[in-house]
Every structure is written in structure tokens, then in C-alpha cells.
C-alpha positions as CSV (number, residue, x, y, z in Angstrom):
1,X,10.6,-19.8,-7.6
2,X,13.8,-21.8,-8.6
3,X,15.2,-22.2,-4.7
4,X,14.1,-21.5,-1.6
5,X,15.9,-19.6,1.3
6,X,17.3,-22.2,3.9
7,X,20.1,-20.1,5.0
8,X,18.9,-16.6,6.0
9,X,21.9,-14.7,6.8
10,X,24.5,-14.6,4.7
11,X,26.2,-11.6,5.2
12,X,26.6,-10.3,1.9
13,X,24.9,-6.9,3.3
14,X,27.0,-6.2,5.9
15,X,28.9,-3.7,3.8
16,X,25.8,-1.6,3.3
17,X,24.6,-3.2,-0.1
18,X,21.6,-5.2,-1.0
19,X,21.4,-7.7,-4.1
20,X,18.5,-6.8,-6.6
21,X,16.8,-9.4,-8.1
22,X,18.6,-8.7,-11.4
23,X,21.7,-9.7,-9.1
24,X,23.1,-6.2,-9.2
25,X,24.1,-5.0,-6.0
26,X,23.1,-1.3,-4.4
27,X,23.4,1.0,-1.7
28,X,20.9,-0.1,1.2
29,X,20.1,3.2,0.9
30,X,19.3,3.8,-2.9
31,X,15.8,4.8,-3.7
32,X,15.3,1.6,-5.5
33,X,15.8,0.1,-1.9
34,X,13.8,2.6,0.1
35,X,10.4,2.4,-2.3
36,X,11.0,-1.7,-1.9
37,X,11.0,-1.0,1.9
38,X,7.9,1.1,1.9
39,X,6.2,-1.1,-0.3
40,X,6.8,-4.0,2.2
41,X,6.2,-1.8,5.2
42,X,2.6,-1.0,3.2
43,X,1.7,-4.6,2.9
44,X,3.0,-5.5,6.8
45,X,0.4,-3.0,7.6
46,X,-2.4,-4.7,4.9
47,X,-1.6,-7.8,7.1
48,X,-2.4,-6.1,10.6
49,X,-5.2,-5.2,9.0
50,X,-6.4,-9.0,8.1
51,X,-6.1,-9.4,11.6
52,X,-9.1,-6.8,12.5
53,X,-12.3,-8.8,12.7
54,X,-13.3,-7.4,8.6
55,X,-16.3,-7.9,6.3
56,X,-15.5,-11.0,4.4
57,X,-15.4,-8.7,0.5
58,X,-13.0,-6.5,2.5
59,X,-11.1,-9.4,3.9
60,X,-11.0,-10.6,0.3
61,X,-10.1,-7.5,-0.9
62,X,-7.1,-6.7,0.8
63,X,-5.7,-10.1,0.8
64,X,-5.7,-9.9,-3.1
65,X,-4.2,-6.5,-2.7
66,X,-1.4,-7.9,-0.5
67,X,-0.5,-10.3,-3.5
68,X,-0.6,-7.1,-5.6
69,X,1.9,-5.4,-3.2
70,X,4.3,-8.5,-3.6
71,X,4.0,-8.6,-7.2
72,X,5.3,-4.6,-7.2
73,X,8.0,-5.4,-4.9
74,X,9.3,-7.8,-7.5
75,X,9.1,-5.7,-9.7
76,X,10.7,-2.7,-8.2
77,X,13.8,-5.6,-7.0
78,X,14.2,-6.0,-11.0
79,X,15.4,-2.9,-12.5
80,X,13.1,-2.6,-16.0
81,X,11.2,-5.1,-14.5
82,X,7.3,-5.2,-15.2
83,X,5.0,-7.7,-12.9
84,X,1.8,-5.0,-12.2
85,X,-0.9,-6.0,-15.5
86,X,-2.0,-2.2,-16.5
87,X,-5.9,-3.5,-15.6
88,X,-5.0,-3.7,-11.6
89,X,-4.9,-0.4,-11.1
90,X,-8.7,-0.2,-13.0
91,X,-9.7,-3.1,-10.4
92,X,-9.2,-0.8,-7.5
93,X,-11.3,2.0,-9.5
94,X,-14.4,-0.5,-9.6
95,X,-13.7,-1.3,-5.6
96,X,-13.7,2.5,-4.8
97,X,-16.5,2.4,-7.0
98,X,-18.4,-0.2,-5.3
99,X,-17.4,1.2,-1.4
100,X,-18.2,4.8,-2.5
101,X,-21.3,4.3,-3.7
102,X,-22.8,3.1,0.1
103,X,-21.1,6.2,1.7
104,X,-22.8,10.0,1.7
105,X,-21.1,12.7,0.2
106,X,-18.3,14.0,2.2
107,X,-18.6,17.6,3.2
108,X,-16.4,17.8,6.2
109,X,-12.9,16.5,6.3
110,X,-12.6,13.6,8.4
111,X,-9.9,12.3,11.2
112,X,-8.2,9.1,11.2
113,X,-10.4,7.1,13.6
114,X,-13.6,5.6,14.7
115,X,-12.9,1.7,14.5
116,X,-9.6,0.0,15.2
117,X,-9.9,-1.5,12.1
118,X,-10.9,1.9,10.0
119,X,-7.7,3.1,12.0
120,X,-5.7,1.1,10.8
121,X,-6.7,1.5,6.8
122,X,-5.7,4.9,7.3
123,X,-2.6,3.9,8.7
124,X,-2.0,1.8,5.9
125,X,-3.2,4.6,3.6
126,X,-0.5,7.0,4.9
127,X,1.8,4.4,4.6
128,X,1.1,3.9,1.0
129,X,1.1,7.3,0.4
130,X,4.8,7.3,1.3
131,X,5.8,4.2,-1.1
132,X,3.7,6.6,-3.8
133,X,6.2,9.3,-3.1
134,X,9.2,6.9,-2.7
135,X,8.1,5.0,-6.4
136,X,7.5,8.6,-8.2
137,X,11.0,9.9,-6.8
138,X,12.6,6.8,-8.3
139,X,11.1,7.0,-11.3
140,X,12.6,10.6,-11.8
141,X,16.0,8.8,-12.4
142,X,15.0,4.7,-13.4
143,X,12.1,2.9,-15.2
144,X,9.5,2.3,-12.8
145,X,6.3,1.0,-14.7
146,X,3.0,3.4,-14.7
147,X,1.0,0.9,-14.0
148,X,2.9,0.8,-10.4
149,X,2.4,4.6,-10.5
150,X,-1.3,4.2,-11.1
151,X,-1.6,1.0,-8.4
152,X,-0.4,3.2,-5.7
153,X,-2.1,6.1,-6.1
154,X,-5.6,4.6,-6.3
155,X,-4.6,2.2,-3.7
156,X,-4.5,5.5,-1.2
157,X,-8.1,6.6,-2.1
158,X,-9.5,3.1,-2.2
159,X,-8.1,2.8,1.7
160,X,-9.5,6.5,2.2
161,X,-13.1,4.9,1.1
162,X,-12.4,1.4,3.0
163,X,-11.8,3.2,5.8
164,X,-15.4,5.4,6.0
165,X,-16.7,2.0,5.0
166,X,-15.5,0.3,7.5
167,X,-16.5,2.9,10.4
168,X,-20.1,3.1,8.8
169,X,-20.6,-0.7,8.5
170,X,-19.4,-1.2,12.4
171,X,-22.4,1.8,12.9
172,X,-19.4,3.9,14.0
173,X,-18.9,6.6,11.1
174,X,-16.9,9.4,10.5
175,X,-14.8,11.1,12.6
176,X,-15.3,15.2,11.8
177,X,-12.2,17.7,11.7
178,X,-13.7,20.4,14.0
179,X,-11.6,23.4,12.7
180,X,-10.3,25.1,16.6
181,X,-12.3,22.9,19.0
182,X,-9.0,23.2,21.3
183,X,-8.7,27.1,20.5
């Protein structure tokens, strides 16, 4: 980083426009913008997550994945830029992998719940599914990389696994959809 920020407003926003890191200026409201936003929002959630008493591989884990999430905001603030490696998304493959294999089956679907800390990986899985929606609308109209594409959609199912991990390693397990209990 050639210079670090020691003046944090500087008003250059007010009129509604950001500065990419190409130096471009856009709308705050282009979808360039909005994908960078739920991109951050994603890892702010990652980081309430670190806060959850975790399993030291899952602390690990999602710190590393935090990193990730930076690097694809940089690269979404460069127009054609390309920071995700095309082997990260295959690194969240072998960490579903790993999770999946000490869970059962699933039969039933299952409600956002149990721990505070499996709570708030779906949260953050939710949340990422929205920056994967806000990245493949982009893409319809820019260059947005596949790898990023890739990163975001397996880093929904591995926080759908982290999450039934988490609830079964606390003893708590899975919360069961119960199709018209309040009928």
C-alpha cells in the first residue's frame, strides 16, 4: 500500500460518487458499488462471527476467508481487476469437504438456529448470498472475474455446512423445519 489514510473525510463523495481504485469515479449507487458494499457487509459479519467463542480450524478458517473477502473487494474496486487465484474457490470445496463429511445426511430442511454462533454463519451465509447476486448482476454488464463468481457461491454452502457443524460440535444440532406446526 503506497499511502495510508490520515485524513478520513474528504468530501469528494458528497455529490453522490465514489472513487474506484482505478481512480474512476461512479455513482454511489452503481452496482459496482453495491456488490463492494455487500462484499464488506459479508466480511463485517465473518468478523462478528470471530467473536463467537469457535473451534480453533473454524476460527482459522474464517479469518483466512476474511482476507479472501478483502482481496475480492479489491478487486471488484478495480474495474478488470483480478486479485481472487482460480484455486481459492477449490480450497472452500476441500473445507466443505472436510466439515461435511462429520455431519449425517440431511433429510429434513433445517432453520437458521441452534447456537449463537451457528446463527450467525447463517446470517453470514444469507449475507453472502446477496453479494453472490449483487457480483452475478454486475457481471451481466462489466468484467467480474469467475473465480469471484465461484468464491461466492461455494462460500454460501461452505457456511451452510459450518453452520450444522457448529450446532453439532456445541452438542446442539439441527434445527428441523416442521412443515405447519403453527397451522
Amino acid at each position: 500500500m503506497g499511502y495510508r489514510l490520515s485524513k478520513i473525510y474528504t468530501r469528494t463523495g458528497d455529490a453522490g460518487t465514489t472513487g474506484l481504485g482505478d481512480g474512476s469515479r461512479v455513482g454511489k449507487d452503481a452496482p459496482r458499488v453495491s456488490a463492494l458494499g455487500d462484499v464488506d457487509e459479508l466480511n463485517s459479519v465473518l468478523g462478528l462471527l470471530l467473536c463467537e467463542p469457535l473451534p480453533d480450524e473454524v476460527h482459522l478458517l474464517m479469518t483466512g476467508i476474511q482476507h479472501d473477502l478483502f482481496d475480492l473487494g479489491g478487486e471488484l474496486s478495480v474495474p478488470g481487476g483480478n486479485f481472487l487465484k482460480e484455486s481459492q474457490p477449490g480450497r472452500l470445496e476441500a473445507a466443505i469437504d472436510r466439515f461435511n463429511a462429520d455431519l449425517e445426511p440431511l433429510k429434513e430442511f433445517i432453520l437458521p438456529g441452534g447456537t449463537r454462533a451457528a446463527a450467525l454463519t447463517h446470517h453470514a451465509r444469507t449475507v453472502c448470498r446477496r453479494a453472490e447476486r449483487a457480483v452475478v448482476s454486475l457481471a451481466h454488464n462489466e468484467a467480474v472475474s469467475d473465480a469471484s463468481r465461484q468464491y461466492l457461491n461455494r462460500l454460501s454452502d461452505l457456511l451452510f455446512v459450518l453452520a450444522r457443524w457448529i450446532n453439532k460440535a456445541a452438542g446442539s444440532g439441527d434445527v428441523l423445519w416442521q412443515k405447519g406446526v403453527n397451522a
